[in-house]
C-alpha positions, 0 to 999 in steps of 0.5 A, a space after each residue: 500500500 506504502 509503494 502504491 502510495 508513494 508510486 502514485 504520487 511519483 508517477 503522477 507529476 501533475 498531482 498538486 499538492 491538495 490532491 497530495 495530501 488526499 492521498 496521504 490522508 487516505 493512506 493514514 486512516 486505512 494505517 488506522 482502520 488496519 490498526 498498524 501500532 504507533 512505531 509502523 505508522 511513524 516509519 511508513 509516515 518518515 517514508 512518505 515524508 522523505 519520497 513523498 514530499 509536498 512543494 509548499 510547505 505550508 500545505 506540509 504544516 497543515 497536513 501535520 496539524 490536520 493528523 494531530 485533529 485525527 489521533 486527537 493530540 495538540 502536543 506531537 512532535 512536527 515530521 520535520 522536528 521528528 526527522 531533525 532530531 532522529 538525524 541529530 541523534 545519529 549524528 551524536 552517536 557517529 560522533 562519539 563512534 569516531 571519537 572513540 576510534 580517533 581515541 584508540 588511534 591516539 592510544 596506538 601511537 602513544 604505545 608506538 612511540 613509547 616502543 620505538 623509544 625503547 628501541 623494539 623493531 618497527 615491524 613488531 610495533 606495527 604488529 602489535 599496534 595495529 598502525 603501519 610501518 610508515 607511520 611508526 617510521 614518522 614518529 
């Protein structure tokens, strides 16, 4: 149902974003009527919203507004927040992914250096530290 909704809007250029917004209503009371669960319905909705996007924004605010009336809350998080703040999150997590890898990296040539200081072979630091000869060769 999710493709069909999605091709429909694609394959039909001329759709406005009225007719848009039928299409994604129709589409949000039949994900009521099969009673999807909440996390299903915001998926199939972030998909929608990224493929299937409106030209004006405005209509984009009024849709929102007109699905907070359906599931009759005032306080839900915009699509637009929603998605900024999931992509916000990710962001944090891949930050501290690579902070801890850059960390690691750190570590390795802190030993690196403390081993060729000792005078132990380039070869058997590579080894042990994970960095390349060339590397500990600059060090």
């Amino acid at each position: 149902m999710i493709v069909l909704t999605a091709l429909l809007a694609i394959v039909n250029k001329k759709v406005t974003d009225e007719g848009l917004k039928e299409i994604k209503h129709d589409l949000y009371d039949e994900m009521m009527k099969r009673e999807m669960d909440k996390g299903t319905r915001q998926g199939l909705y972030d998909f929608l919203t990224y493929y299937v996007s409106f030209d004006n924004e405005e209509v984009l605010s009024i849709f929102e507004e007109e699905i907070k009336t359906k599931i009759g809350r005032s306080d839900t998080m915009g699509t637009q927040e929603y998605l900024l703040d999931k992509a916000e999150k990710k962001g944090i997590q891949k930050g501290k992914i690579e902070g801890k890898i850059e960390g690691k990296r750190e570590e390795a040539i802190a030993i690196a250096l403390e081993f060729k200081k000792m005078g132990l072979p380039i070869a058997d630091i590579a080894k042990g530290t994970g960095l390349s000869i060339e590397e500990i060769e600059k060090l």
